[in-house]
C-alpha positions, -999 to +999 in steps of 0.1 A: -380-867-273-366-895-251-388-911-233-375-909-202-371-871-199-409-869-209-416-889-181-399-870-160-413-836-172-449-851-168-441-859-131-431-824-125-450-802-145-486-822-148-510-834-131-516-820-096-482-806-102-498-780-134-493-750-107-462-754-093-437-727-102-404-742-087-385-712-096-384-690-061-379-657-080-409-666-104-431-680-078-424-649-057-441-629-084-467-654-090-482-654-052-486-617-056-503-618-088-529-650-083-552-658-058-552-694-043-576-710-070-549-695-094-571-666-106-559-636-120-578-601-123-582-595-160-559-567-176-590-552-189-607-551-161-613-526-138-612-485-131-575-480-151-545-461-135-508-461-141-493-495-148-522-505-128-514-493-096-538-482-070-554-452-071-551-429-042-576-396-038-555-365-031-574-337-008-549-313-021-560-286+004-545-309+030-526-338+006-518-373+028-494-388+009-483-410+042-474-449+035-459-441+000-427-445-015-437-433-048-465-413-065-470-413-101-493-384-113-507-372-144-499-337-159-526-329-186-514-297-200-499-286-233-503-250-235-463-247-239-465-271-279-444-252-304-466-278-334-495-301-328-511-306-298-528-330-278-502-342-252-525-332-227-546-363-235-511-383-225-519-392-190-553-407-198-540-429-230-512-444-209-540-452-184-560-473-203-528-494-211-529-529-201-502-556-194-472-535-187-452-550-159-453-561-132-428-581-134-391-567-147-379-597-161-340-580-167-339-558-131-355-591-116-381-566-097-418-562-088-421-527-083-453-525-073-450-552-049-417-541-031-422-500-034-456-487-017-465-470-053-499-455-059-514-433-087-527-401-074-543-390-099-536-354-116-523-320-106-546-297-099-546-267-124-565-233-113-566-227-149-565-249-182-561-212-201-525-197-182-494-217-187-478-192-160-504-204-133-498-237-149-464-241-143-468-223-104-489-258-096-470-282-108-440-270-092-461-263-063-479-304-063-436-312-070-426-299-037-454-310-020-447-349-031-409-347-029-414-326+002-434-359+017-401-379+013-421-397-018-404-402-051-424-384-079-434-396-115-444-373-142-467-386-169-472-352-191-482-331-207-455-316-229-417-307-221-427-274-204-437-291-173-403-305-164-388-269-157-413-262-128-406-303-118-373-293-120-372-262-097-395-280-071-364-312-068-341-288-076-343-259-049-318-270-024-289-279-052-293-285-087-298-317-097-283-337-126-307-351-155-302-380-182-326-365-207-337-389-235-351-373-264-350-361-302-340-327-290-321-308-266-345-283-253-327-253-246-336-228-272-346-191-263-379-178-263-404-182-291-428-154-299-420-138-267-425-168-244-391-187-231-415-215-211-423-236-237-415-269-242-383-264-263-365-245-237-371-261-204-333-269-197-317-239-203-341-221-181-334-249-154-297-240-159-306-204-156-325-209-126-297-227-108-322-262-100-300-281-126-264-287-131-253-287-165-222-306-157-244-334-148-266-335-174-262-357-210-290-357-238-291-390-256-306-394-291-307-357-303-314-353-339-331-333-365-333-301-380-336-277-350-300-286-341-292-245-349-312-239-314-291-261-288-262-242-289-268-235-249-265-275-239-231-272-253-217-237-245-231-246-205-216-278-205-238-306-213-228-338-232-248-344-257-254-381-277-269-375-313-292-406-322-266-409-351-235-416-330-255-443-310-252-473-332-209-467-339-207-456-296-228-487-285-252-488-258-229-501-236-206-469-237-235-449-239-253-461-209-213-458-188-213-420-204-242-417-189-237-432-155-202-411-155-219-377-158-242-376-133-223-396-110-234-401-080-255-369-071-295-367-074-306-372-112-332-369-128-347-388-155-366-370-183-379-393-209-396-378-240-411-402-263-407-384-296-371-398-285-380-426-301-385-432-341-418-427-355-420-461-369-427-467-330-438-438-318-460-419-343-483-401-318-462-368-307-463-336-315-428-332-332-418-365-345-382-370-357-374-398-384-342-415-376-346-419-337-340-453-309-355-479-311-381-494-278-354-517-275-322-495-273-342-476-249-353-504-226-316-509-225-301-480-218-328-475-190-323-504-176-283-499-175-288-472-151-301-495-125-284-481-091-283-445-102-294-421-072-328-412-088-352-386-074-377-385-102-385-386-134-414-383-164-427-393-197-443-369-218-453-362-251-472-386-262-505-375-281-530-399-285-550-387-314-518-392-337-517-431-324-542-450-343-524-481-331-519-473-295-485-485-301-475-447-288-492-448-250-473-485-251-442-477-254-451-446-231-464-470-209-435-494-206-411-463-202-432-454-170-427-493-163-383-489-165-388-454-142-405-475-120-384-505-119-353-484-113-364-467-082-363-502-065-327-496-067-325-464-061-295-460-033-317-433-007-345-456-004-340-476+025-356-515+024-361-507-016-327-507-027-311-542-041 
């Protein structure tokens, strides 16, 4: 190295000089993050919550959700699993994740530094037996938060609980959805039951709370392709995960954007969406699915969408000897998160 340019580097970057961040973006998330003898609270430290947010205790007989702009909250309920199940454990596992965020180093945001965010912990179920009575309170905690003017995030719990999410947002108009996810989701009933987790969206179409029209499925796959005939007969676009690497994220992610325009949407991440290889710990795992990298990207593409929710469920943490499941379920959360700093309603938030 030339000795001049070392020289030059020790001068700005040692001695009392070790702390200085001279980047104004960078040291804008620094100041948050350290205290003035350049301390940092340990990542493993602590009562966990979602991407480490504060907690905030819910009197749900007379909920304050005041001073918020969003809630995240946990959904621990599977009863609606067509295979194995455990996704009820989801909200915990992606709890006790540490180091995701804060800092969104593409979207250039802090979310939980320039949105009032807090975890309020989980709906409250009547029953953990009835996924009738199940579905009745979550759609009733939905309204509640969205009726609060806060923006909701979902951390499930299977697929079922999007439909009662769904009717809560969805009440005054249907809404549009970007749906990630191995499949579709809009079969017919199963043994007599049509509110399980592989028929949510049709019965959201059905119920007039989401618009087909605005709605596009990205990475479907698999061998239950025989039950989505309803996402195409209503209207959906749908992206198989096999038409993703010829398309390009780039034209998937301004498909996207072009369906749901520039209405409310939705955002329904499912993690079996992604490949096994980095997502073993679902109930219905797919082989041949996105990488965490193409779907970091197409999340982050949608930056500026008007987003009035969203949720990640699925993940089962007795499948996920490495944790690397409740990660990438984490980080998901994360991208949610981040992109409702840009979200358009959101007055002081948006960028």
């Amino acid at each position: 190295m030339d000795s001049g340019k070392l020289e030059a580097l020790r001068q700005r970057f040692a001695g009392d000089n070790e702390r200085v961040i001279y980047d104004k973006g960078f040291a804008a998330v620094a100041v948050q993050l350290f205290d003035p003898k350049g301390t940092r609270v340990a990542p493993y430290a602590g009562v966990p919550t979602l991407l480490d947010a504060p907690h905030r205790a819910i009197d749900w007989a007379a909920p304050d959700l005041s001073n918020l702009d969003v809630a995240m909250i946990g959904v621990p309920m599977d009863l609606g699993v067509t295979n194995r199940n455990g996704s009820r454990f989801g909200p915990r596992a992606l709890r006790t994740m540490e180091r995701v965020g804060p800092y969104n180093h593409v979207l250039k945001t802090m979310p939980t530094a320039s949105l009032k965010v807090a975890d309020i912990g989980d709906v409250p179920f009547r029953s953990r037996f009835d996924l009738a009575t199940s579905h009745e309170d979550i759609e009733r905690t939905a309204a509640t938060i969205a009726g609060a003017g806060v923006l909701p995030l979902f951390v499930g719990g299977d697929h079922s609980i999007t439909l009662p999410i769904l009717r809560a947002l969805g009440a005054d108009r249907p809404v549009g959805m970007i749906h990630i996810d191995a499949h579709c989701d809009t079969s017919g009933p199963f043994d007599g039951c049509k509110f399980h987790h592989g028929g949510p969206f049709r019965q959201a179409v059905l119920d007039g709370v989401l618009d087909p029209e605005r709605t596009i499925q990205i990475g479907i796959r698999g061998a239950s392709e025989y039950l989505w005939e309803f996402s195409f007969e209503s209207g959906m676009t749908v992206i198989h995960a096999e038409e993703i690497p010829g398309l390009g994220l780039d034209a998937v992610i301004a498909r996207a954007r072009a369906v749901v325009g520039d209405g409310p949407v939705y955002v329904s991440f499912d993690i079996d969406s992604l490949d096994p290889a980095f997502a073993p710990g679902t109930g219905t795992p797919e082989i041949g699915g996105l990488t965490t990298r193409e779907v970091q990207m197409i999340l982050r593409g949608l930056a500026g969408i008007n987003m009035i929710g969203g949720d990640v469920v699925e993940v089962a943490p007795q499948y996920d000897a490495t944790t690397n499941t409740a990660h990438a379920g984490a980080q998901m959360l994360f991208e949610l998160l981040s992109l409702l700093d840009f979200t358009p309603d959101r007055s002081g938030a948006a960028r």
